[in-house]
N, C-alpha and C positions, 0 to 999 in steps of 0.2 A: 791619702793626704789631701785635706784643702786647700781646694784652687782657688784664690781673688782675684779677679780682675777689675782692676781701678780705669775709669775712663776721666780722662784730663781735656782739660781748652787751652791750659797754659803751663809748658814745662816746668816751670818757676815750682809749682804745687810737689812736680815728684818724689825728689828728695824726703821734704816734711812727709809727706802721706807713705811711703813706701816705708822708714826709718821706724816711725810711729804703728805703724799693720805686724814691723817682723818684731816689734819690743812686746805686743800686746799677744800677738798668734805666729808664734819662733816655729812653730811646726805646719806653717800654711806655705805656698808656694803661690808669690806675688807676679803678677803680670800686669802692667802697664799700657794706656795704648790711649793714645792721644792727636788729638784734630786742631791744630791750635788757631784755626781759622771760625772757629763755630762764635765764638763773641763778636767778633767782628761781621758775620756774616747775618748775626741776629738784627743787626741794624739795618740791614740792606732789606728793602723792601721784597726786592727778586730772590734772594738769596735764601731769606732767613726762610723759606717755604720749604728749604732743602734739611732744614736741620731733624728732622724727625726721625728722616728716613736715614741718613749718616749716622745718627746716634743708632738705631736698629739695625744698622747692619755690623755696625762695631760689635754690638754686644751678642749680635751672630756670631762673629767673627771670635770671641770668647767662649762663649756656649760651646763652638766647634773646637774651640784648643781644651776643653775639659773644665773651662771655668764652673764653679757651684754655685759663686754669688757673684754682683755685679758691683761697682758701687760709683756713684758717678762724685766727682771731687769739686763740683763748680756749681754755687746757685744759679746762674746764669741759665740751667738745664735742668734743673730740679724738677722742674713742672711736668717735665718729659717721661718722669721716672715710671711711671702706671704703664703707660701705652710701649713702651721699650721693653719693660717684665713681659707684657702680654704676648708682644711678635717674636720675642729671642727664649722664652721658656725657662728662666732662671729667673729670681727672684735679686732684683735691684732698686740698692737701698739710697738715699739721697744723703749725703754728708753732715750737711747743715739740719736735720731734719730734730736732731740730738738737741743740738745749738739753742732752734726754735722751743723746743720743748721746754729745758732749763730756764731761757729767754720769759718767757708766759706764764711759769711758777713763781717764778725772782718778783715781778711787781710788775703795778700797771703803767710805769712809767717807760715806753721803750725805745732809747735813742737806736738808730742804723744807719751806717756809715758804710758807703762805699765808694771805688776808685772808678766804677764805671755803672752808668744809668741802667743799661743790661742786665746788669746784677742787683741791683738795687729796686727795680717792681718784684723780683724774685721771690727775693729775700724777705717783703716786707707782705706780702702774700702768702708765703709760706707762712709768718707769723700768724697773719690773722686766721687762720686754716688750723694750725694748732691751738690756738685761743678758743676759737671757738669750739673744739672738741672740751673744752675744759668748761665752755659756758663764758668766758670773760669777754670783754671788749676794752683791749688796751690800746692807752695812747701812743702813738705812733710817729716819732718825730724822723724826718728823713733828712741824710745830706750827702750828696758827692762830693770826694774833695779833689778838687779844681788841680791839676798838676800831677798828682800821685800817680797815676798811671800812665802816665807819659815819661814820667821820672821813674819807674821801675822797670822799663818797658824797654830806656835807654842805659838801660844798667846802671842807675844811679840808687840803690836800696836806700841807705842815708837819707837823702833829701824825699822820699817814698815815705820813709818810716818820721821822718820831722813832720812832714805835711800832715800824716793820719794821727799820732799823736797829738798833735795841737787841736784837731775835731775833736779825738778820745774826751781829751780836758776839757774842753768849752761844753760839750755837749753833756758830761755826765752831772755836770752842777746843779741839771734841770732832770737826771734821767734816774732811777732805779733799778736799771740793768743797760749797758752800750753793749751791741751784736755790731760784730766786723763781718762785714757779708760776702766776703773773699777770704780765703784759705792761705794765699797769701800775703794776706793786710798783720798775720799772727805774730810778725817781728815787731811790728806799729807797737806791741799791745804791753810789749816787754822793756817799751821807754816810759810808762807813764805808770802813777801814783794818783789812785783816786779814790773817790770813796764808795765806791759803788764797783760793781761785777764787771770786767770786761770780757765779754764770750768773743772763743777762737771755734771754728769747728770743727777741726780734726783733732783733736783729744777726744770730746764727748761723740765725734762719728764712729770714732775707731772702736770707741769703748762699746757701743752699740751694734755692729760690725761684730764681735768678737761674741757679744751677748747670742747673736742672729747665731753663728756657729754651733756654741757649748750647745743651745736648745738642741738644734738641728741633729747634732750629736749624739746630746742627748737619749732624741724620739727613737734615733736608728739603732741602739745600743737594749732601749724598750724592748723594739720591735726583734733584735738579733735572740732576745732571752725570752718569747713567749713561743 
């Protein structure tokens, strides 16, 4: 049976990502394991020097419980994904990476909205990094919104989800694709009506995630029949 292990920054994400891994792969066994200090700790001059090595030991800490894939749930850490695969010996996939891809197909217009700045050079990096495998150079409109995180943070989801909604709408008038660059801005995305695409990332990571398996599967089922 396959093992996932999901690595998290913020409990909030569990639920959605766990919910969405057992609907798409009902025969894998989910493991969760979560630092919820790493955003915060990005900001810290001192501190954020230490995230590297936490993200690598977590996804030790996986590989040792029998994990086969990794998959990290926060752009925030995306960037981390390479050098984490390399030290823990499992193959770890980045959430948003799905998102970025769809994002860069969709058009060159690309609004990105997020609730915290940490998240938001992330996220808008990773775009251009999947743009450019494809050759494009998309516009790139960025915005934090001022409140949201502070207001989901204090358990207030509601006034979280009015804040990023009201971006969603101002900002798609100008855009041909809006990316919410947090996993969970995905309630935000379920108040508004626009004309244009709004990408969530855990549908299109999970779907990719699942992709990563069936191959995986696949090759060993190859290899079991020759």
């Amino acid at each position: 049976m396959t093992r996932i292990a999901f690595l998290h920054t913020g409990a909030v994400v569990i639920p959605p990502v766990t919910e969405r891994a057992r609907a798409v792969l009902p025969d894998a066994t989910v493991v969760n394991y979560l630092d919820d200090r790493i955003v915060a700790d990005l900001g810290d001059a001192e501190l954020a020097a230490s995230v590297a090595d936490r993200l690598a030991h977590l996804a030790e800490a996986a590989r040792d419980a029998g994990a086969d894939v990794l998959m990290l749930t926060c752009s925030s850490i995306s960037g981390y994904a390479a050098q984490t695969a390399a030290r823990a010996g499992i193959p770890v996939l980045r959430i948003d990476e799905a998102m970025a891809d769809q994002a860069v197909h969709i058009g060159a217009r690309i609004a990105v909205i997020a609730t915290l700045p940490t998240t938001l050079t992330p996220t808008v990096a990773l775009l251009r990094e999947r743009a450019a495998l494809t050759g494009v150079e998309p516009i790139i409109v960025e915005e934090v919104v001022d409140g949201a995180f502070a207001a989901v943070s204090g358990g207030d989801r509601p006034l979280h989800d009015r804040l990023v909604a009201s971006a969603i709408e101002r900002l798609a008038a100008g855009a041909d694709v809006v990316v919410l660059a947090q996993a969970s801005m995905a309630s935000a995305a379920e108040r508004v009506r626009v004309d244009v695409p709004v990408l969530t990332s855990i549908e299109p990571g999970i779907a990719r995630l699942g992709e990563l398996i069936a191959a995986r599967a696949a090759t060993t089922t190859e290899g079991d029949l020759r």
